[in-house]
NUKOL-118473 format. One record per atom (N, C-alpha, C): y, z, x; residue in one letter. Coordinates in steps of 0.02 Angstrom, whole numbers, plus 50000, padded with zeros to 5 digits. Layout:
residues N
YZXa ...
***
This chain:
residues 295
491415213451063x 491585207651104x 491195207451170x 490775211151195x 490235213651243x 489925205551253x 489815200151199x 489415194551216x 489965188151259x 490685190551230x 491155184751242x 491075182251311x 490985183551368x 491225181351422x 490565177151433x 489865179151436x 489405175951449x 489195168051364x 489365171051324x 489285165051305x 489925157751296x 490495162051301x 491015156751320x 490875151251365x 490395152751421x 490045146951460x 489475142051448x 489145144651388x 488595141251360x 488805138151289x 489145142051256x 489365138451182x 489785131551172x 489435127451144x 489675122851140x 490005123351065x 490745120951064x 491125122351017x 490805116850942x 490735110650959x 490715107150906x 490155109050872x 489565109950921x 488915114350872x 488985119950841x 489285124950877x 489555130050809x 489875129250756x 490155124450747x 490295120150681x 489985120850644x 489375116250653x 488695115350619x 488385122050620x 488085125250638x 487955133450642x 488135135850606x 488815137150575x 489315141450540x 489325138750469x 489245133350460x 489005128150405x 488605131950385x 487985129750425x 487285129750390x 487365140250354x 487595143350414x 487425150350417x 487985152550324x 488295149650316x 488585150050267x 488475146950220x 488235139750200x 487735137250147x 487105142250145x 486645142450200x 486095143250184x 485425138350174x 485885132450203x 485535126650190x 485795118150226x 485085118550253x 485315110850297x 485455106850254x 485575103850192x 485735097650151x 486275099950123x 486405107250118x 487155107550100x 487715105450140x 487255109750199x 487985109650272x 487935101750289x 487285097250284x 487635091350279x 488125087850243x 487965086450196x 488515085950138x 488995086250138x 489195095150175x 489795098750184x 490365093550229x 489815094250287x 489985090850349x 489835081050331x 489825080850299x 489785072250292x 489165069250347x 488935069950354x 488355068150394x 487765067450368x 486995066850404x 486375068650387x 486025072350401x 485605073450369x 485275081750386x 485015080650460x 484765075250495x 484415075150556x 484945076150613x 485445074550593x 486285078850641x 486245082850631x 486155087450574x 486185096150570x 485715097550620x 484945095750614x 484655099250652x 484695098250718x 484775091850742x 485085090450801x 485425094150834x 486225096850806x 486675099350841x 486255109050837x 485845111350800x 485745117050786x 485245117150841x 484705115250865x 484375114450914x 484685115350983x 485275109750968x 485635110351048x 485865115051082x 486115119451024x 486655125351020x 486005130651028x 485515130751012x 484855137651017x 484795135451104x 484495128951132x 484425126351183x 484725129551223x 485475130351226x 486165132051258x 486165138951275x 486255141951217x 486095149951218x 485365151551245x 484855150151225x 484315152451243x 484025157251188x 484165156451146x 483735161751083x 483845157050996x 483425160350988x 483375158350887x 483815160050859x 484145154550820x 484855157150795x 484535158450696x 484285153950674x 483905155050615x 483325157450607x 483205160950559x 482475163550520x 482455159150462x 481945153150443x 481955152150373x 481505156850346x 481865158550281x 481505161850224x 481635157550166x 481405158850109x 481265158550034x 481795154750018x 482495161550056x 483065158650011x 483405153950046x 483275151250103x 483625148250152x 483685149150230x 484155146950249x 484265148850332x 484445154350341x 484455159350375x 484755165550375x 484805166450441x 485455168250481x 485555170950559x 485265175950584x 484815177350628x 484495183650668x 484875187650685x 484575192550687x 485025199350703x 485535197950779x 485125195850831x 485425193850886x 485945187350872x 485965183550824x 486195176350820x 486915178550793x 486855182850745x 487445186950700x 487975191250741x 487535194950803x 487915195750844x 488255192450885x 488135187550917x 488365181550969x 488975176250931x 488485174350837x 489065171250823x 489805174950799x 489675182450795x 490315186750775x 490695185450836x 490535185550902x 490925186850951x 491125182050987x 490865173950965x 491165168750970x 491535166650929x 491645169050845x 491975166250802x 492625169550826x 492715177050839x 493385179450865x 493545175350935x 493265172650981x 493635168151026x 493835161051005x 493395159150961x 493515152950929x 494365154250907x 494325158850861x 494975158650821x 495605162250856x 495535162650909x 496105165150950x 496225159851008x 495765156151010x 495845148751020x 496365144650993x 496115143850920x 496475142150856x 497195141350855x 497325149750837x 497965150350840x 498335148950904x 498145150250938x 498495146551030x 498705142451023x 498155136850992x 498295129251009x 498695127050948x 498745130550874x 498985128650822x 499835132050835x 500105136450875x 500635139950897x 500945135850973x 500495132850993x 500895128051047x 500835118451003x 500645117850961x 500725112350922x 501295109550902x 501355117150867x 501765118750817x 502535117450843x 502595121050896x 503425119850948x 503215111850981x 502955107350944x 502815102150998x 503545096850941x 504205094750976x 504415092850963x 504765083550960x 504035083951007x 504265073350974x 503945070150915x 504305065050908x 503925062050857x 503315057650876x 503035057650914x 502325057650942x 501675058950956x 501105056350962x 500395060550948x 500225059850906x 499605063350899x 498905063250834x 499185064950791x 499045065050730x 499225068550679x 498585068550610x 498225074750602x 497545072550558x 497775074250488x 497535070550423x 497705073150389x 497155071650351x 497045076150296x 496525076250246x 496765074550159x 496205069450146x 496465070350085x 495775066850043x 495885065249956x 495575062749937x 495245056049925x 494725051949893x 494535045449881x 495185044349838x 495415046449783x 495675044049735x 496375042949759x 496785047649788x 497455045949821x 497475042649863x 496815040649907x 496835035549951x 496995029649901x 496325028549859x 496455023549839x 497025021249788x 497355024849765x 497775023949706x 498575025149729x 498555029949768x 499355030849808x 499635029249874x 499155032049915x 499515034150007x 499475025250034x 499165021150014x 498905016650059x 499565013650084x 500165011350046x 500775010650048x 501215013550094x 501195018750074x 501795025350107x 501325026850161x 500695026650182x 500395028850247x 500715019650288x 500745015550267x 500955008850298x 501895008050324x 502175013050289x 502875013750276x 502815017950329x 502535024950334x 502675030150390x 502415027450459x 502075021850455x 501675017250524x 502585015250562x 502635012250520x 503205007050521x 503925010950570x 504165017350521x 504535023950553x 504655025450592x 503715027850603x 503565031050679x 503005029350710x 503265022050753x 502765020950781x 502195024250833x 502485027150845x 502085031750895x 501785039350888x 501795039450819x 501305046850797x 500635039950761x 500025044350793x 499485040150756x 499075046150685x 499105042650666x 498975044750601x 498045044450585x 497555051950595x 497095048450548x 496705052450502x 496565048150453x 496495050250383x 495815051450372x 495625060150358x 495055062950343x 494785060250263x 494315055950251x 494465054550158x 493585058750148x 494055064650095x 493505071250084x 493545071650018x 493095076150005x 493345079749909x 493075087849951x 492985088049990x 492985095550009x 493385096050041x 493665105050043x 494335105450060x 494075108450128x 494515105050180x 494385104850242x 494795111750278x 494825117550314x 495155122850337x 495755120450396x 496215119850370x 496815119450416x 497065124350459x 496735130050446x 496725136550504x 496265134650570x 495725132550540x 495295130250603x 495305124450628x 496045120550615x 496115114450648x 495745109650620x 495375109250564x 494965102650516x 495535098850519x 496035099050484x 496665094850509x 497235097850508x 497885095150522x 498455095950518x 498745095750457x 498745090650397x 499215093550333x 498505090350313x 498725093050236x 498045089750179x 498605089250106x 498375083150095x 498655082050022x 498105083549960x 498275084049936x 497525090049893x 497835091149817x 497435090949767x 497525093549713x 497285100849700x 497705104549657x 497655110849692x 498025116749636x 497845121349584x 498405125549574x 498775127849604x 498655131849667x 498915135249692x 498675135749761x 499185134549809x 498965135149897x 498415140149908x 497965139949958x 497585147449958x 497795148750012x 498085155650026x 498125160550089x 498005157250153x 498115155650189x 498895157650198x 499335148650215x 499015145750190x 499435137650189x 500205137350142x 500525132450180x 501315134450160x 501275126150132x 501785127350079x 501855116650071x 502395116650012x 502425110150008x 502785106249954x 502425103549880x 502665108449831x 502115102349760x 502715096249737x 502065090349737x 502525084349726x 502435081449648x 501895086749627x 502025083849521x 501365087249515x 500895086249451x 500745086149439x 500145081049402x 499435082549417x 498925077149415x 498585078549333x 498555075149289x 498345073349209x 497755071449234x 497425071949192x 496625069849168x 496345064249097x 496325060449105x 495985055149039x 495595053249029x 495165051848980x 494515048248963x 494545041248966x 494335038548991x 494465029149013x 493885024948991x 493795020848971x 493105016148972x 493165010048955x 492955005348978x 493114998648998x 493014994448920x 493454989648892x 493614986848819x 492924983648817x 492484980648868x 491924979348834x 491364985448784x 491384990548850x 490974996748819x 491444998748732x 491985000148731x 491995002248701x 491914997048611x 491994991148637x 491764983848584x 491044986948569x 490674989748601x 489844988648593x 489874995648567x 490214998448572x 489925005548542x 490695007848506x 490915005048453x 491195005548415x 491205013848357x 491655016748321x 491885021748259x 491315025948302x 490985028948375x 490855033048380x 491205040348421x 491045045448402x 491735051248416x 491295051848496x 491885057148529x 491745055348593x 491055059848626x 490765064648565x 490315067748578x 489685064448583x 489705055848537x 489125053048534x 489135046548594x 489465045648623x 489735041048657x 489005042848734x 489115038848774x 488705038348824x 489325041448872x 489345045248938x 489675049348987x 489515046849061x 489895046249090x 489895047649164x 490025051049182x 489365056249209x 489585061549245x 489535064649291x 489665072349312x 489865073549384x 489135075849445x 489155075549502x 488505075649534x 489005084949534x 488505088649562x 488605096149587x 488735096649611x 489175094949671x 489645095249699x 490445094649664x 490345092849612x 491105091649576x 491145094849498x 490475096649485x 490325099649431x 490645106449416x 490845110549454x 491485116049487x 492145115649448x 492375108049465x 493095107249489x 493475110149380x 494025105549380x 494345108549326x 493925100649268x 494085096449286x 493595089749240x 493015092649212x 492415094749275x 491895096849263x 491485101749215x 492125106749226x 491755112549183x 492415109949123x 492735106249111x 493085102549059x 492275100649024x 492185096449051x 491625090448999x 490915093648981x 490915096049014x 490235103649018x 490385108148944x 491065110948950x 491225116548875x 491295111148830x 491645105248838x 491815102248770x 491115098048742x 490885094448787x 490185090748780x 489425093548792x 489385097648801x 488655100548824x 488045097748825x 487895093348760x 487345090348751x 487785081548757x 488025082048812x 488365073948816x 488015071648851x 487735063348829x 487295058148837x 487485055548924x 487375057848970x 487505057049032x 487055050249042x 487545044449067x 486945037549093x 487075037649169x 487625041949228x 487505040349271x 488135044549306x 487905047249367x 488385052749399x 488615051449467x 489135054749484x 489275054649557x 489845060549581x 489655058749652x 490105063749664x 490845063249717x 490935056249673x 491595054349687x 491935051149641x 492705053749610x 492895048949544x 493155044349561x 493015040949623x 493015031749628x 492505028749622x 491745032249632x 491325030749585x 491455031249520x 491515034649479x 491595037049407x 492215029749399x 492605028549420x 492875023749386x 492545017949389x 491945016949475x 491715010549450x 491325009449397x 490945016149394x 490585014449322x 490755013949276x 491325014849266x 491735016449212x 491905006949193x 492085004549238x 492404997749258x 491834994449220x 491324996949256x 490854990649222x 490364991449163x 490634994849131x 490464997149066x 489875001349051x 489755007749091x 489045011549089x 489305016849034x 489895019949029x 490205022648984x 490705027949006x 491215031648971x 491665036148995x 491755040249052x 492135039649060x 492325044249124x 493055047349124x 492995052949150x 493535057349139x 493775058049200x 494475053349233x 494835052049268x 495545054649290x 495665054749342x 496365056649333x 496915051149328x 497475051649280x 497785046249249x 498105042549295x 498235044449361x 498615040549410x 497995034349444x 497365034949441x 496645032249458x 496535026449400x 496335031349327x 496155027849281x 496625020749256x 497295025449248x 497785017349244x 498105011949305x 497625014249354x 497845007649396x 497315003149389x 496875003549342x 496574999949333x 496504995449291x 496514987249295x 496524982849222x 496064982649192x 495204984349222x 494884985949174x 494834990949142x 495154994149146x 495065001149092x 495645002549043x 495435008549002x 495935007448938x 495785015648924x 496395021048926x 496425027348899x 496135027548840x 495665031148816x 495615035948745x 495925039848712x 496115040648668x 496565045248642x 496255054448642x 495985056348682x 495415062248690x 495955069748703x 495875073748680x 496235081848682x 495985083948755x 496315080148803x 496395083848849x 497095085648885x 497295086548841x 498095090248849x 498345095148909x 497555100248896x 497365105648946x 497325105649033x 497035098149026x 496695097949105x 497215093549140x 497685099749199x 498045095849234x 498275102449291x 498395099549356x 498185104949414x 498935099749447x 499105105249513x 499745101849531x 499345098849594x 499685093649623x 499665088349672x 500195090949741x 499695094049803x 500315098749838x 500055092549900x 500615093049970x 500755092550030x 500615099350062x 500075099550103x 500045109250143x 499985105650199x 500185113850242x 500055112850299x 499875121050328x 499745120050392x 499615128550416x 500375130450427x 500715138150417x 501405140050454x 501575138550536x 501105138950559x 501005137950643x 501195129150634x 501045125450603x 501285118250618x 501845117250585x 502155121150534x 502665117550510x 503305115850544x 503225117450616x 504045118250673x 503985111550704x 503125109650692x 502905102850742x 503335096550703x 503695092350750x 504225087250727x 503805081250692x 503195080050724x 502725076350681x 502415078050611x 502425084950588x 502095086750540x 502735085950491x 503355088850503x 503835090350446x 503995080150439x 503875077350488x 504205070350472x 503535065350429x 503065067950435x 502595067450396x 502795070050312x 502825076150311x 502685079050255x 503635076650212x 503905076350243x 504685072450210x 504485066250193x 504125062150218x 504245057650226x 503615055350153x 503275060750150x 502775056650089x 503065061050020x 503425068050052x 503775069849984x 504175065849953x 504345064349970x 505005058049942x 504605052049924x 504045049249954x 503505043349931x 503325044949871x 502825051749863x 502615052949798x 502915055949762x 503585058049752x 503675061049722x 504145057149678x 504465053249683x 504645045249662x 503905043249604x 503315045649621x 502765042049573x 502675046649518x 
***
């Protein structure tokens, strides 16, 4: 901890963000990505932050960005003030007892679009005076480090150390719009044309679904969001493997009868333990358990 006191005055918090990104991808177009931005913000804020300190925080090599011996040191001994930061501010949050204030929450394209829009309009209504705003990610954002306050997330199982509520369970279906499937008629679903996943989603439980069952499947067009995948789906480019609460709110589309029996992950409400005492978070998280869990 020998660096803490002198760089506590130079570190600028939001660029270590980006820093910690990159130093953990290994790569400016990941940590963009990561971070929703463009790569010319990565380098931006990584510049600022060398500027600040006064030394080289990266070496590129072969394999990527890699932190300097000196950089590795400085960011070890800011990440322990960072996170004792953290918990401070997530432990005086937490006892914060009105129903008032920010409140961030994270979640997906598809529950935006298919569930919360309602029940986030209902909890407006409640409590007027907690403002509500909505992170819309497919990466899972760290609620230890304050990314947000609760995250609604599909999910087997919480990871260490997030506490929550599961409100059901999320199904998976093959969908494709009645024109496509008029034009490409008595073919099985191995010969069929696919929408499929960009690498970023190629991971998830769908992905390496359509990967083992299809391998040599006729891919016409990918993304890496399944509200893309449904629009293509919508307008007849070919199948897409949806989740059933997405796929059937839709009138253009129409389930397949496809063996995916297998692919289904539970649908949780988390939050950090340090927030769950906060009167805004539990009136939040009641208040959409009972929304979705009704669906």
């Amino acid at each position: 901890m020998r660096y803490s006191a002198a760089i506590m005055q130079h570190i600028n918090w939001d660029n270590l963000r980006y820093v910690l990104v990159v130093a953990k991808s290994g790569s400016i177009a990941s940590a963009a990505r990561d971070l929703g931005v463009n790569r010319t913000t990565v380098l931006r804020r990584i510049d600022a932050f060398q500027e600040n300190l006064g030394c080289r925080i990266f070496e590129r090599s072969q394999s990527g960005y890699v932190l300097t011996l000196e950089a590795e040191k400085i960011i070890d001994a800011a990440q322990e003030v960072e996170s004792t930061l953290f918990n401070i501010q997530r432990q005086i949050e937490g006892r914060e007892l009105r129903l008032e204030g920010e409140l961030r929450v994270t979640t997906t394209d598809t529950l935006v679009v298919s569930k919360l829009g309602p029940h986030l309009a209902s909890f407006h209504r409640k409590h007027p005076h907690i403002s509500v705003t909505v992170g819309i990610t497919n990466n899972i954002m760290d609620l230890t480090r304050r990314d947000a306050d609760i995250a609604i997330r599909p999910t087997k199982e919480p990871e260490s150390p997030l506490v929550g509520r599961r409100l059901g369970d999320v199904h998976f279906g093959v969908f494709a719009s009645p024109e496509y499937l008029q034009t490409y008629v008595d073919l099985t679903l191995a010969q069929h044309h696919w929408i499929g996943f960009d690498p970023s989603l190629q991971s998830t439980l769908p992905g390496k679904w359509l990967e083992s069952k299809f391998p040599k499947a006729k891919i016409r067009f990918r993304s890496d969001s399944f509200v893309g995948l449904k629009i293509a789906a919508e307008n007849g480019i070919g199948l897409a493997l949806l989740p059933h609460y997405l796929g059937e709110s839709s009138a253009l589309l129409q389930r397949l009868p496809a063996p995916t029996g297998e692919l289904s992950t539970g649908l949780w409400l988390l939050a950090h333990p340090d927030m769950i005492r906060s009167a805004r978070v539990n009136a939040f998280m009641d208040h959409f358990e009972e929304a979705l869990s009704e669906n």
